[in-house]
C-alpha positions as CSV (number, residue, x, y, z in Angstrom):
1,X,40.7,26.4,23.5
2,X,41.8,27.8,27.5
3,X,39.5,30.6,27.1
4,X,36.4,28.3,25.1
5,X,36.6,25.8,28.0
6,X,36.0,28.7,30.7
7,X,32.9,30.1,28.8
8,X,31.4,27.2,28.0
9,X,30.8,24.4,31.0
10,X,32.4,21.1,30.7
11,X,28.9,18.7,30.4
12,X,27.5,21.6,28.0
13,X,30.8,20.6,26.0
14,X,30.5,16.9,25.8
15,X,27.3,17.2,24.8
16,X,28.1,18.7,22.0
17,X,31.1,16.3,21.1
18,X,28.7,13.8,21.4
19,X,26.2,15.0,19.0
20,X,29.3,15.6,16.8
21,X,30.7,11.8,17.6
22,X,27.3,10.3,16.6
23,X,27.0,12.5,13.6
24,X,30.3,12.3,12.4
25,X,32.5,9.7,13.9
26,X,35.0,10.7,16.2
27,X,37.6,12.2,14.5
28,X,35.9,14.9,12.6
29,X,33.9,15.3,15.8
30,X,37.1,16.0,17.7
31,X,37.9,18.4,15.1
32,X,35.3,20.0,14.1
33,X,34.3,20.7,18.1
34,X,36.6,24.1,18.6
35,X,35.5,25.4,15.6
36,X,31.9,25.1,16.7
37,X,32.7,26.6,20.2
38,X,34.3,29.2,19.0
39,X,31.4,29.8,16.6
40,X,29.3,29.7,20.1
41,X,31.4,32.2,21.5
42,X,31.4,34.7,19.1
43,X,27.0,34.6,19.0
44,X,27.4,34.7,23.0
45,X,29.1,38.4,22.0
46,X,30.4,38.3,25.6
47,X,27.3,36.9,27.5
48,X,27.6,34.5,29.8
49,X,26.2,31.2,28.2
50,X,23.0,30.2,29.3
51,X,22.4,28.3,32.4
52,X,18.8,27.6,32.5
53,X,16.0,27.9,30.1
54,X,12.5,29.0,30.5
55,X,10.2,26.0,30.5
56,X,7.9,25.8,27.1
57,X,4.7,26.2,29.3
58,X,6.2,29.5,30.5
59,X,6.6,30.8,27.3
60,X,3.5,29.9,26.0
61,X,-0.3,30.3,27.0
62,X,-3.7,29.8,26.5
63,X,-3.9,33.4,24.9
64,X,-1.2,32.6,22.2
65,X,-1.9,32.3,18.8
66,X,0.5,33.1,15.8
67,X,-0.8,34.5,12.4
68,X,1.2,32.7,9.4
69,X,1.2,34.9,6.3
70,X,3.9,36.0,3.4
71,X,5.4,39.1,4.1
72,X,4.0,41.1,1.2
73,X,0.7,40.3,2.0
74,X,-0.9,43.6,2.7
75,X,0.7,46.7,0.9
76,X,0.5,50.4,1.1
77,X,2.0,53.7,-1.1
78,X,5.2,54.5,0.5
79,X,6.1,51.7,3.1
80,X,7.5,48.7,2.8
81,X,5.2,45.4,2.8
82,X,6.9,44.7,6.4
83,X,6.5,47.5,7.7
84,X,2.8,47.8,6.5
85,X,2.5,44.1,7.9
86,X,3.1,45.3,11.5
87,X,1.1,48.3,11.0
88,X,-1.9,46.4,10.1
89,X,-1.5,44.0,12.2
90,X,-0.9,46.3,15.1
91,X,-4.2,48.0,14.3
92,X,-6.9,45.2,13.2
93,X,-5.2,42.3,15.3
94,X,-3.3,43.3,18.2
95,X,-4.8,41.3,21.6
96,X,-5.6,39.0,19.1
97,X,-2.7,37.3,17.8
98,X,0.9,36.9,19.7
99,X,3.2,36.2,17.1
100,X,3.7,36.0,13.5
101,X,4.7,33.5,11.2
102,X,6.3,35.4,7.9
103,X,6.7,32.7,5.6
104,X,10.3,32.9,3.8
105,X,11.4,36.8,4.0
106,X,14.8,35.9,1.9
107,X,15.7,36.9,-1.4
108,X,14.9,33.5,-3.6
109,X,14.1,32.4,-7.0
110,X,11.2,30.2,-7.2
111,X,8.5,28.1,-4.7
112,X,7.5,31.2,-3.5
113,X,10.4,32.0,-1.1
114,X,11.5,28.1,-0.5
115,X,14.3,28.3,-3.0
116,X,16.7,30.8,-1.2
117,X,19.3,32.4,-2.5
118,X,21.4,34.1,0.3
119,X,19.9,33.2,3.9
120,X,20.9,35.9,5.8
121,X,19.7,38.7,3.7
122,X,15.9,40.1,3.4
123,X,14.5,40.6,0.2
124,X,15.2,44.0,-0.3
125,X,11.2,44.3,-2.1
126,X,9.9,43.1,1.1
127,X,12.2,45.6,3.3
128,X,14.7,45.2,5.4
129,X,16.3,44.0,8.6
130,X,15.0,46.7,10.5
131,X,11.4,46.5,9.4
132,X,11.9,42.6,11.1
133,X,13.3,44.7,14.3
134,X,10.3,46.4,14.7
135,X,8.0,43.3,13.7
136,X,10.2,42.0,16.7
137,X,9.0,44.6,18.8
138,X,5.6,44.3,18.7
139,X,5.0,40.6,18.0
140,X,6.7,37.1,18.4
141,X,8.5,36.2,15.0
142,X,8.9,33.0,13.8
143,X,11.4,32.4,11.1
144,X,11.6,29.9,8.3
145,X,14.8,27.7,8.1
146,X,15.0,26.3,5.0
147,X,17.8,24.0,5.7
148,X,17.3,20.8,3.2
149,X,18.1,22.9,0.1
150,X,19.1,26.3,-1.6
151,X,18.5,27.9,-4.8
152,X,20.5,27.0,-7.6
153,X,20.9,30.5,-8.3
154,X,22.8,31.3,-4.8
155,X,26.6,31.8,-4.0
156,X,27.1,28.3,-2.7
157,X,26.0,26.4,-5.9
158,X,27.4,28.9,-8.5
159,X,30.9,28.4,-6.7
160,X,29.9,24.6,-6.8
161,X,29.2,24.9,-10.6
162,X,32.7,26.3,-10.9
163,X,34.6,23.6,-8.5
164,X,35.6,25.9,-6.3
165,X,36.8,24.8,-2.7
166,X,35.1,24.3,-0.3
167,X,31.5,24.8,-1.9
168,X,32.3,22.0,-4.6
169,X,31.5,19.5,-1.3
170,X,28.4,21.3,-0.5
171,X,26.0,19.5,-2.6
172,X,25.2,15.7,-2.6
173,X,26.8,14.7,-6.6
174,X,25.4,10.7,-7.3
175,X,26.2,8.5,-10.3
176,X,23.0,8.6,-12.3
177,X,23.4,4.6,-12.1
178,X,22.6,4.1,-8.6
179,X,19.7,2.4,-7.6
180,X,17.5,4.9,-5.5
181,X,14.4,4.0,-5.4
182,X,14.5,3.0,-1.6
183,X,14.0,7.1,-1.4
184,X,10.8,8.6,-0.5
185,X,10.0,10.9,-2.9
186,X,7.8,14.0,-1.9
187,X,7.8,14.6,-5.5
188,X,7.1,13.4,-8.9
189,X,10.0,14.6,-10.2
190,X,13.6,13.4,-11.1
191,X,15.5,13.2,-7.8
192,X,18.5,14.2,-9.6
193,X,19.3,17.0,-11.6
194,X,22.3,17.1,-14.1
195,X,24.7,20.3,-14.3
196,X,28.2,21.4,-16.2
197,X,30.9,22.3,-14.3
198,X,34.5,22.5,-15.9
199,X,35.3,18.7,-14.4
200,X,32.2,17.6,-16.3
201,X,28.6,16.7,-16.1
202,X,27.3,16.4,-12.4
203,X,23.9,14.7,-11.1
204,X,23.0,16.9,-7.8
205,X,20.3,15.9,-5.5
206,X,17.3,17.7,-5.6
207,X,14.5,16.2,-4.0
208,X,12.1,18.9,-4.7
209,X,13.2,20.8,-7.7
210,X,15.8,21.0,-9.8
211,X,16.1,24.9,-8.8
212,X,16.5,23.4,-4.9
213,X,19.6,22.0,-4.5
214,X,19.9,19.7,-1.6
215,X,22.2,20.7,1.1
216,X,25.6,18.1,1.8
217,X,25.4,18.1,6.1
218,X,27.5,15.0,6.0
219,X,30.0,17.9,5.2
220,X,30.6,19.6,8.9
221,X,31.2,22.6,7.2
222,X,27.6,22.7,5.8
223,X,26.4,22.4,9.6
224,X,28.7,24.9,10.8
225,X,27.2,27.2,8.4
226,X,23.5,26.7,9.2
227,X,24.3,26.6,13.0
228,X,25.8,30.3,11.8
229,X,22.5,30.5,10.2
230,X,20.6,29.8,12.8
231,X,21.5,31.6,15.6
232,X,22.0,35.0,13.3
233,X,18.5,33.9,13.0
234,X,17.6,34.4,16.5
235,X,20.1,37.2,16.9
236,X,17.8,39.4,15.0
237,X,14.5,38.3,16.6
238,X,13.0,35.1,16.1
239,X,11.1,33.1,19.2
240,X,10.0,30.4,16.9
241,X,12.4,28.8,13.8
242,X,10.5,26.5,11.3
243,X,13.1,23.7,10.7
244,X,11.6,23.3,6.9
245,X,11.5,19.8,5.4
246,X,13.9,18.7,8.4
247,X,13.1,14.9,7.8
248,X,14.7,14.9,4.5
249,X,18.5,16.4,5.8
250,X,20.4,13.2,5.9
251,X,20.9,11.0,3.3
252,X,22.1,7.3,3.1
253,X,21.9,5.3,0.1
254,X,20.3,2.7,0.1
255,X,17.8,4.0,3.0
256,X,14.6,6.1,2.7
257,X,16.6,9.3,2.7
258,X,14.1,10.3,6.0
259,X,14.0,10.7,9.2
260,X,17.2,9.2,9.3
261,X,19.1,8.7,13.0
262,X,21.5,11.5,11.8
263,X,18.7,13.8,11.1
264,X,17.1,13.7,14.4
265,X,20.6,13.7,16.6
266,X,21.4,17.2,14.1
267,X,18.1,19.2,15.4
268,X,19.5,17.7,19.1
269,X,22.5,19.4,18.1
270,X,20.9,22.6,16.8
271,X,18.6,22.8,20.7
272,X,21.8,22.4,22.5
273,X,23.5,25.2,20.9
274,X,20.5,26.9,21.4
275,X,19.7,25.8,25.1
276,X,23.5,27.6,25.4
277,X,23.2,30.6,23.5
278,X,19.6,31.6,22.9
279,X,17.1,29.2,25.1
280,X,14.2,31.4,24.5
281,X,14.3,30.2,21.2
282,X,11.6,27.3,20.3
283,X,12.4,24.7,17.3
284,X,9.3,23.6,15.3
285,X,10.0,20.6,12.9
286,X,7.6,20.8,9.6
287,X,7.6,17.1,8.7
288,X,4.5,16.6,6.6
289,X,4.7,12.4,7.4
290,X,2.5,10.1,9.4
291,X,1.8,10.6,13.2
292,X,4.2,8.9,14.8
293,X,7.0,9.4,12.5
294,X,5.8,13.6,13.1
295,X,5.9,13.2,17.0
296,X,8.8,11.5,16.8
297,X,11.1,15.0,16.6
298,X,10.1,15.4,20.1
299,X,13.0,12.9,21.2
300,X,12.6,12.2,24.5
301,X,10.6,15.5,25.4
302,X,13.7,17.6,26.3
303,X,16.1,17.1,23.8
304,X,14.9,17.8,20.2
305,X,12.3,20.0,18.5
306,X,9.6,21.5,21.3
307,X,7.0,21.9,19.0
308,X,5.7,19.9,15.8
309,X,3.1,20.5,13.3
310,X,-0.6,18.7,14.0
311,X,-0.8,17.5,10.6
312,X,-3.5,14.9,11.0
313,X,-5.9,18.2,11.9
314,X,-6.6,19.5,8.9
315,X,-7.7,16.1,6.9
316,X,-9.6,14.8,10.0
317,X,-11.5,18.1,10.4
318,X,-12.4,17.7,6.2
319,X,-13.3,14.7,6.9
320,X,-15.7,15.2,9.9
321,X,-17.5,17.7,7.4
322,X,-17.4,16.1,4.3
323,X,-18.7,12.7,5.7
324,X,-20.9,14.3,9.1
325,X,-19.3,11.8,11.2
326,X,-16.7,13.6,13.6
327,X,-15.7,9.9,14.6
328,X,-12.3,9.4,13.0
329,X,-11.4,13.3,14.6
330,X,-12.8,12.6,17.7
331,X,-11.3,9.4,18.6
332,X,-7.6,10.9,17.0
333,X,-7.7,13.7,19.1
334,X,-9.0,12.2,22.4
335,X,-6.0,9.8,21.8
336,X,-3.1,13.4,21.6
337,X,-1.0,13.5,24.9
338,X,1.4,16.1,25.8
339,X,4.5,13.9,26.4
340,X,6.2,16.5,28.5
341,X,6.2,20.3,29.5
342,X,8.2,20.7,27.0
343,X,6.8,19.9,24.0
344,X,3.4,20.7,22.3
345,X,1.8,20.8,19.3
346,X,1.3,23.8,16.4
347,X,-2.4,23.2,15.4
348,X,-3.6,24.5,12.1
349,X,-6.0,24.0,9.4
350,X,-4.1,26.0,6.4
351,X,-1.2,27.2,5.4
352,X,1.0,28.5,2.3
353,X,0.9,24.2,1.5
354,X,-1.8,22.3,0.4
355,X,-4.2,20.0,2.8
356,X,-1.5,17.1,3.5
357,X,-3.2,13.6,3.4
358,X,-0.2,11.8,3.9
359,X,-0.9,12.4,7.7
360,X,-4.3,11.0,8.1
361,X,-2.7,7.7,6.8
362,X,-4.1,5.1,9.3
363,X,-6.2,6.9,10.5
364,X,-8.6,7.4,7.3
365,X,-8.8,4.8,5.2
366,X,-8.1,4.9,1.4
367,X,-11.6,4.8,0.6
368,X,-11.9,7.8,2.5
369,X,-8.6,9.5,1.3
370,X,-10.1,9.1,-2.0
371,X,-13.2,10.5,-0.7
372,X,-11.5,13.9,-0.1
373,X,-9.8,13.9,-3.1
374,X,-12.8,13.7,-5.4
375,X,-14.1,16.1,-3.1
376,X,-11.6,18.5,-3.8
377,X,-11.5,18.0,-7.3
378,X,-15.5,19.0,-7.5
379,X,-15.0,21.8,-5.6
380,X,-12.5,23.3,-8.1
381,X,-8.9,22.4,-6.7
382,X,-6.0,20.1,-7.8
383,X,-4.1,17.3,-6.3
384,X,-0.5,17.0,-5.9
385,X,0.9,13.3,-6.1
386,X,4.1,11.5,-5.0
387,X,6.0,8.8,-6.4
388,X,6.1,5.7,-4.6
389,X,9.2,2.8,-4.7
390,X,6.9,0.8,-6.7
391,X,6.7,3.2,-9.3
392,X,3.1,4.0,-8.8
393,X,1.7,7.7,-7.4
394,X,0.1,8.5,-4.6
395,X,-2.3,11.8,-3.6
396,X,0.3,14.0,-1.3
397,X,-1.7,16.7,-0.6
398,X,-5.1,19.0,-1.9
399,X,-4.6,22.0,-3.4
400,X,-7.6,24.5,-2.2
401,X,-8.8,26.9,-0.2
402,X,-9.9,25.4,2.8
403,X,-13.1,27.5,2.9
404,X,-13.6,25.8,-0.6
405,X,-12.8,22.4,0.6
406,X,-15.0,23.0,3.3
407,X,-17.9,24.2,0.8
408,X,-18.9,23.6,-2.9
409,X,-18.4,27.1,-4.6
410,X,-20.7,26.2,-6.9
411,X,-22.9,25.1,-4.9
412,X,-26.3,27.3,-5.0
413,X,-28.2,25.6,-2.3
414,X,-26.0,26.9,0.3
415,X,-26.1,30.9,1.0
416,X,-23.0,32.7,2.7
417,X,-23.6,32.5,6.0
418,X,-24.0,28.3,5.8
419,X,-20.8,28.2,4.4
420,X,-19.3,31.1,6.8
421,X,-20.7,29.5,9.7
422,X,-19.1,26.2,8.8
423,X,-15.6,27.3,8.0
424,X,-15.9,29.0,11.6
425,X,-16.9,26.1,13.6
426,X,-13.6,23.9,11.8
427,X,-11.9,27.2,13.1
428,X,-13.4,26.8,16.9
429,X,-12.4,23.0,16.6
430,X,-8.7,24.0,16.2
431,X,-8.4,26.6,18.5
432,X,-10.0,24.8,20.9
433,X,-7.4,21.7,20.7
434,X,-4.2,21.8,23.3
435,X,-1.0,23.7,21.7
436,X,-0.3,26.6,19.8
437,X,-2.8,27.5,17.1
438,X,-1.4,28.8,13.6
439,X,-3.9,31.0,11.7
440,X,-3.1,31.7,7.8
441,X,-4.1,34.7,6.7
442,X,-6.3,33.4,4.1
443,X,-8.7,31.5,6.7
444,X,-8.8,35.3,8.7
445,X,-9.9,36.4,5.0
446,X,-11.8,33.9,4.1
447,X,-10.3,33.8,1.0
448,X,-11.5,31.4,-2.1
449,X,-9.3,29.4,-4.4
450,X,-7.0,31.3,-6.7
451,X,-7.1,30.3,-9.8
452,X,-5.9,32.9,-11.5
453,X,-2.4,31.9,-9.8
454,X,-2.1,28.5,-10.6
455,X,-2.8,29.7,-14.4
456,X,0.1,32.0,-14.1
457,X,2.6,30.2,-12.3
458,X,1.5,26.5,-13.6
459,X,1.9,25.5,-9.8
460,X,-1.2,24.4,-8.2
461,X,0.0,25.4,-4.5
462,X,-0.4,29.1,-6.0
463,X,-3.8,28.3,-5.4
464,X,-3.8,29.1,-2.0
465,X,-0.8,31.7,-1.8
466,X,-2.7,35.0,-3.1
467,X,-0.3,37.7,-2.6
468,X,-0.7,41.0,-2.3
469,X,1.9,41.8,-4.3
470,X,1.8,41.0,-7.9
471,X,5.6,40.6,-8.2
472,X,5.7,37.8,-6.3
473,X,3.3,35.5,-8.9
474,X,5.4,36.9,-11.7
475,X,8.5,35.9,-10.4
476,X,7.3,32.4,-9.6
């Protein structure tokens, strides 16, 4: 470990045992510690570690702005969707947008690229490694992470449905006995999911499908892997990596299975590494939760994720319209601080997720919640629902187009440009907030609800995820 201790500095080094102590107790932290140096090492590829890194407010600006789309979006004869993707955007957008969010660009099986199946491939119907190279080149990328789970059909779990070594402790296996319903379900589904291997019938946790399987990280070797994940990540080109569904990571029996201690000191972990190896590299936590259990992956302002999702924005600026009283928004927002330089917030009013409503809990009150989800159901969309400990459901998010929830379709009184003008001024009040804005490529479209892909995939977050590429709503 000579050499290890020369490249990497001393305190660099004991902050990563402590991470690893707190994590895992000090003996598999003393451990496990040369194996993640040396994993360091061989990402520095000879570089010198990293000594400083480039404040947040250096990296960012007021002419920043990040388009999130899928990455078969927009197609063309003869060139992959990626590659047409930068062309396009290039051509229409460039001086416009910084950086792009491509939503997950990894083979998968289901959720529309949320249930991976090998991490550190690219779909090969979406291109390849190179096309990202060249995205690379002309934008800022942000990648997903999709570290709570992976597909059932990948490597990992198939050698875990065979009880191979060392995938068979990869996966979280509970007696179906156990009491769990101290666990916050996103969901209302099983949480478990039974499965044959040769040693018998095994209940995996899968806390949002049984085709996700959740990841083991109180297995080192689990972290090790995503850390190896991670920084291949950033290896080939991504600025920005989307920690998905982050809150969700650890779990403890007989806890809410969320933002658990151990889940926030991992992303510290992950932001060390990368203040070593890659400190260019922003982490943005997607934790769809309350306000002060989102802000609260900020840490202290310099030691955990730098940016975090506005949540609250989108059901606020609904709200404001639905009820013409921008009180609740205006109060929320004049009440946002930036807690350091380091941290900030990624504003947006859609995405490839429903309108969370979760969020604006505390803010809106239920009579109001229920307000917006009457609203959505009269203007043609669906409503996703959660289980609660209780046993009783609760709305998790709307399911429509925002230009829909922002205006009856049906609605004949109103010509185009009312409704136009409308969706652009909720626009104008997220680009005007602090942070980064996000823009979906459905708001830049104005695009309605599609219903014609929640009939086909029986999902109602299809309803919002047009592709342009009708082999991704057949495989889902």
């Amino acid at each position: 470990m000579s050499h290890q201790l020369e490249i990497i500095g001393a305190e660099a080094r004991e902050g990563l045992h402590e991470h690893l102590r707190f994590i895992y107790g000090e003996d598999t932290a003393t451990e496990v510690l040369p194996r993640l140096l040396r994993l360091i090492e061989h990402h520095l590829a000879g570089r010198a570690p990293a000594t400083q890194r480039p404040m947040l407010r250096e990296r960012l600006g007021p002419g920043d702005a990040l388009l999130i789309t899928y990455g078969d979006q927009i197609s063309a004869p003869d060139m992959t969707p990626l590659r047409t993707l930068g062309e396009v955007l290039e051509r229409q957008l460039g001086g416009l947008i910084s950086g792009v969010h491509i939503l997950p660009f990894y083979p998968y099986t289901s959720d529309d690229g949320f249930s991976v199946v090998d991490y550190a491939q690219i779909d090969p119907q979406l291109g390849s490694w190179g096309d990202i190279a060249l995205l690379a080149s002309r934008f800022r990328l942000m990648f997903d992470a999709v570290v709570n789970h992976i597909s059932a059909s990948s490597d990992w779990f198939q050698r875990f449905l065979r009880d191979e070594a060392p995938h068979h402790e990869y996966f979280i296996v509970v007696d179906p006995t156990t009491d769990l319903t101290q666990v916050t379900r996103p969901r209302a589904l099983p949480l478990l999911t039974p499965f044959e291997t040769p040693s018998g019938v095994k209940h995996v946790w899968t806390t949002f499908s049984a085709d996700q399987i959740d990841l083991n990280f109180a297995n080192s070797a689990v972290m090790l892997e995503m850390i190896d994940i991670l920084l291949l990540y950033a290896a080939q080109g991504a600025e920005f990596i989307r920690l998905d569904a982050i809150g969700y990571l650890w779990k403890e029996i007989g806890t809410r299975c969320i933002h658990l201690p151990q889940t926030h000191r991992m992303v510290q972990l992950w932001r060390s590494v990368f203040d070593i190896v890659a400190p260019h590299v922003t982490l943005i936590t997607e934790t769809n939760v309350p306000h002060a259990d989102n802000i609260s992956y900020f840490g202290d302002g310099q030691n955990e994720a730098q940016l975090v999702y506005q949540f609250p924005l989108a059901p606020l600026t609904l709200n404001a319209f639905a009820a013409g009283d921008a009180g609740h928004l205006t109060r929320w927002a004049a009440g946002l601080e930036q807690r350091t330089t380091e941290t900030s917030f990624f504003n947006f009013l859609a995405s490839h997720d429903g309108i969370g409503v979760m969020p604006a809990a505390g803010i809106l009150s239920q009579a109001e919640i229920g307000d917006l989800v009457e609203r959505t159901l009269r203007h043609g969309g669906h409503v996703s629902y959660k289980n609660n400990a209780d046993g009783s459901q609760s709305p998790y998010e709307l399911n429509i187009a925002f230009f829909d929830a922002l205006s009856d379709p049906n609605d004949t009184r109103e010509n185009d440009t009312q409704k136009i003008d409308r969706f652009v001024a909720a626009q104008a009040i997220m680009l005007a907030l602090a942070g980064l804005p996000g823009i979906y490529i459905h708001s830049l479209f104005g695009s309605p609800s599609d219903h014609s892909g929640v009939a086909l995939t029986g999902r109602y977050r299809s309803i919002n995820r047009k592709s342009g590429s009708e082999t991704r709503s057949r495989r889902n």
